[in-house]
KEFIDREN-990651 format. One record per residue (C-alpha): residue number from 1; chain; residue in three letters; x, y, z. Coordinates in Angstrom, 2 decimals, decimal comma. Layout:
// KEFIDREN-990651
NODE   i ch  aa      c1      c2      c3
NODE NUM  A ALA       X       Y       Z
...
***
This chain:
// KEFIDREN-990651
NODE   i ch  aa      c1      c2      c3
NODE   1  A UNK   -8,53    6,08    3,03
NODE   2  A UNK  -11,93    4,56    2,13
NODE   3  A UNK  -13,72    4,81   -1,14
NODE   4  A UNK  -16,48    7,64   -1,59
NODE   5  A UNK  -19,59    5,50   -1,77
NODE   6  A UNK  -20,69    2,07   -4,27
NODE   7  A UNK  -21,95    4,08   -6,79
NODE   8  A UNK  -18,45    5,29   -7,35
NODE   9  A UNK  -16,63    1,87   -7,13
NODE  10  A UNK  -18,98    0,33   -9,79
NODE  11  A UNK  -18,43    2,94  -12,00
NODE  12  A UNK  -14,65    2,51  -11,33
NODE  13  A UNK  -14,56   -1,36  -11,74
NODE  14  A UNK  -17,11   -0,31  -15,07
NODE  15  A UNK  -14,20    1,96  -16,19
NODE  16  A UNK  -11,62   -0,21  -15,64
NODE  17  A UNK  -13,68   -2,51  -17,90
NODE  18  A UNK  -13,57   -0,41  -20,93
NODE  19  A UNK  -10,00    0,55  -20,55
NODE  20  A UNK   -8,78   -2,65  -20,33
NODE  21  A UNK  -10,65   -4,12  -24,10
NODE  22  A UNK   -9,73   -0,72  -25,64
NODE  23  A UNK   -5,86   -1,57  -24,58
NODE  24  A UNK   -6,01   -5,29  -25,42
NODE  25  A UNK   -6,44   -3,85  -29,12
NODE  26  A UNK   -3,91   -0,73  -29,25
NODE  27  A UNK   -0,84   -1,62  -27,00
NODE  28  A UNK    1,60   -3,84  -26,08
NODE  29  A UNK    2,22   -3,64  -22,41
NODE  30  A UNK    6,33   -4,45  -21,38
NODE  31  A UNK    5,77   -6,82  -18,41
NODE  32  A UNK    9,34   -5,73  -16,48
NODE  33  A UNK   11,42   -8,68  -14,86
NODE  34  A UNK   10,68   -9,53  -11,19
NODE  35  A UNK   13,36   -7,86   -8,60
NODE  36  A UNK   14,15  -10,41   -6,04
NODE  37  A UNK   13,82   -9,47   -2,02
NODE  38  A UNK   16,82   -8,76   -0,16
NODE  39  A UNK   16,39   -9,01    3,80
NODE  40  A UNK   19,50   -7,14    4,38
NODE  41  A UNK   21,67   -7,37    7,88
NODE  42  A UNK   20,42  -10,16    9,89
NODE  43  A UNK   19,00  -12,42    7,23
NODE  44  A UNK   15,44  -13,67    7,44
NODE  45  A UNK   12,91  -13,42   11,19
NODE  46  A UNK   10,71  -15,65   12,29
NODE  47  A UNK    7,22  -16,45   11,57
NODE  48  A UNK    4,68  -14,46   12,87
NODE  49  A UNK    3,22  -15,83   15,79
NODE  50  A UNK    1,01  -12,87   17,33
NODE  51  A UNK   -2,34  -12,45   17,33
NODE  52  A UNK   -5,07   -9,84   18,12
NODE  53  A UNK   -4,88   -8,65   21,65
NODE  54  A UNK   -7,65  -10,00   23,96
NODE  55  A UNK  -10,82   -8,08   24,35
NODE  56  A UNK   -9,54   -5,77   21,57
NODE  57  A UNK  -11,93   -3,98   19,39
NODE  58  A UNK  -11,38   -2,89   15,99
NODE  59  A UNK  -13,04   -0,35   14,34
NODE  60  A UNK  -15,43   -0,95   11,82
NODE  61  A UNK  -13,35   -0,05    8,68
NODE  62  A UNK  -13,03   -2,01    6,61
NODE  63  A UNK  -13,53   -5,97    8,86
NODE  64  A UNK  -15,32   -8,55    7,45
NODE  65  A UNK  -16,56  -10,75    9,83
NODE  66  A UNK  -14,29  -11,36   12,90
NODE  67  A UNK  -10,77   -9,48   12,53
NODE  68  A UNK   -8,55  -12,34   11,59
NODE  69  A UNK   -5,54   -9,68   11,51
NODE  70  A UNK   -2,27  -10,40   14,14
NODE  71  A UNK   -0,04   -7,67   15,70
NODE  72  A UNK    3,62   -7,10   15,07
NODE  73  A UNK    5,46   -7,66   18,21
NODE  74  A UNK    8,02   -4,56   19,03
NODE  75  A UNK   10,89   -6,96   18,90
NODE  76  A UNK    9,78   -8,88   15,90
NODE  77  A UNK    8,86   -5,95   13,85
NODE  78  A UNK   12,53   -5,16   13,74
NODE  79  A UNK   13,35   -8,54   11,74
NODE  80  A UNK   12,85   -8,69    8,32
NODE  81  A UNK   10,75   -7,97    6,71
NODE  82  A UNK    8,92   -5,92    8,85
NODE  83  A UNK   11,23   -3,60    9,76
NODE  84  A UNK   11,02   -2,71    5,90
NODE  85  A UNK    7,65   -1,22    6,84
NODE  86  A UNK    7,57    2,40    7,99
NODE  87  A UNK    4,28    3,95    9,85
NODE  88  A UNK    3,97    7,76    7,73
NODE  89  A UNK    3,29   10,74    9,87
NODE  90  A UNK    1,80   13,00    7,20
NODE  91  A UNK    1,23   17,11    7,29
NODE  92  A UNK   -0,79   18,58    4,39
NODE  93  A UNK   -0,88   22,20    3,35
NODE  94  A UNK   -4,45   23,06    5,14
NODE  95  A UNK   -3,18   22,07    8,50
NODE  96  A UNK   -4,59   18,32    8,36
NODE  97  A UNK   -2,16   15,26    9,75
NODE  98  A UNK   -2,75   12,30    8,42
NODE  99  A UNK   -1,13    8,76    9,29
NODE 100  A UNK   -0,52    6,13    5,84
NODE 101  A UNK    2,41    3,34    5,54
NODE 102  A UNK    5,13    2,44    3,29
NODE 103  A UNK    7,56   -0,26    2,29
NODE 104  A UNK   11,11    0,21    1,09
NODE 105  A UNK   11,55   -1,78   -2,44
NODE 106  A UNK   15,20   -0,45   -3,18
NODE 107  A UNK   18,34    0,11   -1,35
NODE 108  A UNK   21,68    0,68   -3,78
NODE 109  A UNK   23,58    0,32    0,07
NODE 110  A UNK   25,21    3,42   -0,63
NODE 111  A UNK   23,04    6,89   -0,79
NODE 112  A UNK   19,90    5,66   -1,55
NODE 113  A UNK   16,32    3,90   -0,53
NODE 114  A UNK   12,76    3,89   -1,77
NODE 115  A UNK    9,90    3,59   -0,23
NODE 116  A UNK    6,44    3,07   -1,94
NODE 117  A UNK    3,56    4,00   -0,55
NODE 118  A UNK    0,05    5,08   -1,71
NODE 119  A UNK   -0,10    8,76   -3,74
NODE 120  A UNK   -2,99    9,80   -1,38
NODE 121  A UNK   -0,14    9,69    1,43
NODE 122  A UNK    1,80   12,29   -0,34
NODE 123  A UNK   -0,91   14,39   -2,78
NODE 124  A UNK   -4,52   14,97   -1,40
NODE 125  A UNK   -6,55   18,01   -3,33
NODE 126  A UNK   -8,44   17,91   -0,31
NODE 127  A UNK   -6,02   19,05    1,65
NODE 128  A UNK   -4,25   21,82   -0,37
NODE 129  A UNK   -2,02   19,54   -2,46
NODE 130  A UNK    1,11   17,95   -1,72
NODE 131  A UNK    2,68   17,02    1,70
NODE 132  A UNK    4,45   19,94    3,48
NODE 133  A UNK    6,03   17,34    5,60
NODE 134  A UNK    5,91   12,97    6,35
NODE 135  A UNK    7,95   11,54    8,71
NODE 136  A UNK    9,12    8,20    7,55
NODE 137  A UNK    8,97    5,92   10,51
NODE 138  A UNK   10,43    2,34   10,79
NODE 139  A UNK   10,66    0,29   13,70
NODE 140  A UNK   14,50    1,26   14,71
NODE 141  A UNK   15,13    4,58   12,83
NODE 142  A UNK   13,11    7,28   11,94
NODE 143  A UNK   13,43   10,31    8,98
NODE 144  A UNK   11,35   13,54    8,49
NODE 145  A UNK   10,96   14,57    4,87
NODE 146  A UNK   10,02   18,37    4,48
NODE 147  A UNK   11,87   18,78    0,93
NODE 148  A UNK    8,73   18,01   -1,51
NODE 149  A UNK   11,01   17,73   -4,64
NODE 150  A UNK   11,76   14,07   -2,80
NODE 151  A UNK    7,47   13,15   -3,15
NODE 152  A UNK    6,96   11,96   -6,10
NODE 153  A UNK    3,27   10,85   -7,39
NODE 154  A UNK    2,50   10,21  -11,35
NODE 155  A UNK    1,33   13,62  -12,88
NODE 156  A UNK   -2,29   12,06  -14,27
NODE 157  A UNK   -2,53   11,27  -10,54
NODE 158  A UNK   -2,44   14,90   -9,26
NODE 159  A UNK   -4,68   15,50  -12,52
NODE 160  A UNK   -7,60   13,97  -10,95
NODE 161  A UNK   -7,26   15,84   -8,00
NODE 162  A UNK  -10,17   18,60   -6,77
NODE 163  A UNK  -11,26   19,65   -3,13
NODE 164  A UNK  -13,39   16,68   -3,24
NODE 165  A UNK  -10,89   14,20   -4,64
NODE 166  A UNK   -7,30   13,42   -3,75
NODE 167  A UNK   -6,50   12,52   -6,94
NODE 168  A UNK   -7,00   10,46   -9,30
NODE 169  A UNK   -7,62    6,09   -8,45
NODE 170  A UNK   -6,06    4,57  -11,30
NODE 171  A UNK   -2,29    6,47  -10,57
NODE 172  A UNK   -2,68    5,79   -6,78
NODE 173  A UNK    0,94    4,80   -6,10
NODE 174  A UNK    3,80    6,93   -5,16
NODE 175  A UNK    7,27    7,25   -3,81
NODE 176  A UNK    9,18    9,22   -1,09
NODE 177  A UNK   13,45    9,02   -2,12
NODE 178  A UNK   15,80    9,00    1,16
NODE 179  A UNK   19,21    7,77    2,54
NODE 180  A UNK   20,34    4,25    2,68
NODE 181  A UNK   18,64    2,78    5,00
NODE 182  A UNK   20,21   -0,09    5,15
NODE 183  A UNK   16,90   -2,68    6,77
NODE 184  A UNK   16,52   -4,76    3,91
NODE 185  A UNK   13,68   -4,47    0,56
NODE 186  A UNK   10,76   -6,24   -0,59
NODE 187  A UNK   10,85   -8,19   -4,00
NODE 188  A UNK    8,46   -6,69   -6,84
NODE 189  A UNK    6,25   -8,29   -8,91
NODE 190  A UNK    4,38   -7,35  -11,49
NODE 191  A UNK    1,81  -10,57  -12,14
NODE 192  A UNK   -0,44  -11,89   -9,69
NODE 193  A UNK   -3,61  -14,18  -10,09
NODE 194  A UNK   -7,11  -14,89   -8,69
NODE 195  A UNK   -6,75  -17,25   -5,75
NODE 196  A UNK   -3,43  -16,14   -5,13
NODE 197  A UNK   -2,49  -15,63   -1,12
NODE 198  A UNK   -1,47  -12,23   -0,17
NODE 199  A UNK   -0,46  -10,72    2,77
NODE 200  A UNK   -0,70   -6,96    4,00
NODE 201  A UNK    1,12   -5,20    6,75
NODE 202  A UNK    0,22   -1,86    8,37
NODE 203  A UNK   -0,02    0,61   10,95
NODE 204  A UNK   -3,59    1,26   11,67
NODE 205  A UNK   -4,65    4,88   12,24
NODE 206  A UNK   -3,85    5,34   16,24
NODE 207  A UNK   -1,92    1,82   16,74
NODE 208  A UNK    2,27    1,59   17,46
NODE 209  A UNK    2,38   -1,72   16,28
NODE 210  A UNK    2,16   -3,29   13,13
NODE 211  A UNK   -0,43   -5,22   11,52
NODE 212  A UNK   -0,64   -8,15    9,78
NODE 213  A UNK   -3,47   -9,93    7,79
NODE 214  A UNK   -3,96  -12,50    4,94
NODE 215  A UNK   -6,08  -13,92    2,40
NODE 216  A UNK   -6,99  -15,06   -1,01
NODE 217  A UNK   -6,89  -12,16   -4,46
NODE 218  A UNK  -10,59  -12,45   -5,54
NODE 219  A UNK  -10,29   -9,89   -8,70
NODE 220  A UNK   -7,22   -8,69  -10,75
NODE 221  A UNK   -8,19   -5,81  -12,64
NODE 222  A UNK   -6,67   -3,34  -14,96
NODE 223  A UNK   -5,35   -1,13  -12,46
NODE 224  A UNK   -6,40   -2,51   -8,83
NODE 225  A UNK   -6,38   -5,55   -6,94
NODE 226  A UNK   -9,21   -6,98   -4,77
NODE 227  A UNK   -9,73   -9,47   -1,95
NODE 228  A UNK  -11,38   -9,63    1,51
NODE 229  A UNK   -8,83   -9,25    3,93
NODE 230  A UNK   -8,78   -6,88    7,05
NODE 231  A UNK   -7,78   -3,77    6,52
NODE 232  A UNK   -8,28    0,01    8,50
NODE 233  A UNK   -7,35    3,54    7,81
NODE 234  A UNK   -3,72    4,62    8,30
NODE 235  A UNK   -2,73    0,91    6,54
NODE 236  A UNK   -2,72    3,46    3,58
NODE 237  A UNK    0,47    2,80    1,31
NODE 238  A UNK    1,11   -1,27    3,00
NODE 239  A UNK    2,69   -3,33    0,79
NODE 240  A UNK    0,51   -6,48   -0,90
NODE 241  A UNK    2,84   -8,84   -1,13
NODE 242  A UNK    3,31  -12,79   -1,71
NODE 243  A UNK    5,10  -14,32    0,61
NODE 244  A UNK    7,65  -17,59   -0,88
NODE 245  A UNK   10,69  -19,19   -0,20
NODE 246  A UNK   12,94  -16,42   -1,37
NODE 247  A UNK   10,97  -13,85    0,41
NODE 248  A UNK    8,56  -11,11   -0,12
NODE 249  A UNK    6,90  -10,19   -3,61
NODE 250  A UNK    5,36   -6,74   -3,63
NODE 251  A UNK    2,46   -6,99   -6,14
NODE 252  A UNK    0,37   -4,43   -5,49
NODE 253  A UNK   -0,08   -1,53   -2,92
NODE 254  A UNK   -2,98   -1,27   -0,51
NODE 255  A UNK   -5,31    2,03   -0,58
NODE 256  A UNK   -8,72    1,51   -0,39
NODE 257  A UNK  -11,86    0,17    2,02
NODE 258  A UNK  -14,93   -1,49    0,27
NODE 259  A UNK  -17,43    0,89    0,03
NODE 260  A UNK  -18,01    3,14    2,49
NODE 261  A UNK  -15,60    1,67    4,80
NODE 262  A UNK  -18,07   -0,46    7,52
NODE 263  A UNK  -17,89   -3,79    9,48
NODE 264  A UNK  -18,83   -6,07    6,37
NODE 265  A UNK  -19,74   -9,88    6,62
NODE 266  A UNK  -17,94  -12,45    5,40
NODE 267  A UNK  -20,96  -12,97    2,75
NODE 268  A UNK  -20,79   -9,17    1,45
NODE 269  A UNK  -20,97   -9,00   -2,33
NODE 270  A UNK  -18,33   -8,84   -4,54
NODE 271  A UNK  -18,36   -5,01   -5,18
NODE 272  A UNK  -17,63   -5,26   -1,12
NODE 273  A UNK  -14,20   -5,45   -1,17
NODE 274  A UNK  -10,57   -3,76   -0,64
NODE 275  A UNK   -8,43   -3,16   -3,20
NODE 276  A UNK   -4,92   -2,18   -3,86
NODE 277  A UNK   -2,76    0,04   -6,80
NODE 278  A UNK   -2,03   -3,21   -8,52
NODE 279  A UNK    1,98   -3,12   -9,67
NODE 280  A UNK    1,68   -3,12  -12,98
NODE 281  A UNK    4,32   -2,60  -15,50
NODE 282  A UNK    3,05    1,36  -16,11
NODE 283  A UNK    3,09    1,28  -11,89
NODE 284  A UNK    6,56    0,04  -11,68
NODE 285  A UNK    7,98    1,91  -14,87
NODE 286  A UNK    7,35    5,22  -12,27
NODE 287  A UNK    8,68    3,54   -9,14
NODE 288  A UNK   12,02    2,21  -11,24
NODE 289  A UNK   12,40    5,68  -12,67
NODE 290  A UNK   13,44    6,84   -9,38
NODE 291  A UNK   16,52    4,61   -8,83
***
């Protein structure tokens, strides 16, 4: 989903600003240790080697410049880790589908998997509330989720939420519980730096396959993460993750367009980008609590 308008993401960044000095004075923030990736059955894929279709057009959304993003093939989205990635078929109270992502970052092998994704793809105020139904869809295997007490999003999150607002930014994580899925997680992380290469995949609103794009973090802020790198809607709830030689690192998780969600050039200001639910130690103190 795409921010309101700029007024609204300066006054965010602004925000975050404040919040950040009045917390460097008054707390002590528990930085949690990183959980490593596990790539399940079938060890690691390969690299990706697809790019954008020819003659494809994205939609403006937010690009900037030329869409440097590559598509998933079918058979390579089910290695690892993309078959960790699920495309979210959402159903809100008012009637309204809606299409997000998600990205499992525990499996216990046994009963259990998580998958994070953004809050907005489970709560929206503008829509009635939470999810009556999302249908958690990975590459091989598929699972509707109608039972609500298995959507969870942080309580100040739903706080924030009117007609006019899903919720509220700063919480904009949350996570959907179901069976062992056995494909494999994504590491966490919960530092990550300016300059730092991440990657994003995603199901764009309308697309089967996958998406992948990459680039450089140009901000790290209190609560969100920014860089320039080609996202659309639907991508909702993709993992932001740093890609090394033991796997995937899940820093943050994407939910946002800059501004009002256009075809931007590469030279678009700095309040001109798209940020993600950075995984802070608050962030992943909720998505732990679910284990």
């Amino acid at each position: 989903m795409k921010k309101e308008n700029a007024k609204m993401q300066k006054c965010k960044k602004l925000l975050s600003a404040v919040i950040a000095t009045f917390l460097a004075f008054t707390s002590t923030v528990t930085v949690w240790a990183d959980t490593p990736p596990d790539p399940g059955p079938g060890g690691f894929g390969s690299q990706i080697e697809e790019s954008v279709k020819p003659g494809e057009v994205a939609s403006p959304n937010t690009i900037f410049g030329p869409d440097d993003s590559k598509i998933i093939s079918s058979t390579k989205a089910t290695e690892y880790p993309y078959r960790c990635v699920a495309k979210l078929k959402i159903k809100f109270p008012d009637g309204t589908n809606a299409q997000g992502t998600g990205f499992l970052y525990y499996d216990n092998k046994s009963t259990k998997s998580l998958l994070a994704t953004a809050a907005h793809c489970i709560y929206d105020g503008r829509h009635g509330g939470q999810a009556t139904s999302i249908t958690v869809q990975f590459p091989t295997k598929s699972k509707p989720v109608t039972n609500q007490s298995l959507m969870h999003v942080p309580s100040k999150y739903k706080a924030g939420a009117t007609s006019t607002t899903c919720g509220a930014w700063q919480y904009d994580y949350g996570v959907i519980e179901l069976p062992s899925m056995g494909l494999g997680v994504f590491g966490t992380r919960t530092s990550c730096k300016v300059g730092e290469i991440i990657d994003i995949l995603g199901y764009r609103a309308g697309e089967s396959q996958l998406r992948y794009s990459t680039g450089p973090i140009t901000k790290v802020g209190t609560w969100d993460i920014s860089f320039r790198v080609d996202t659309l809607s639907g991508q909702s709830g993709a993992p932001v993750y740093v890609d090394t030689d033991e796997g995937p690192y899940a820093v943050g998780i994407w939910n946002y367009n800059a501004n009002s969600g256009r075809e931007l050039p590469d030279s678009a200001p700095d309040e001109e980008q798209n940020t993600a639910a950075k995984l802070s130690a608050g962030a992943w103190d909720f998505m732990r609590s679910f284990r």
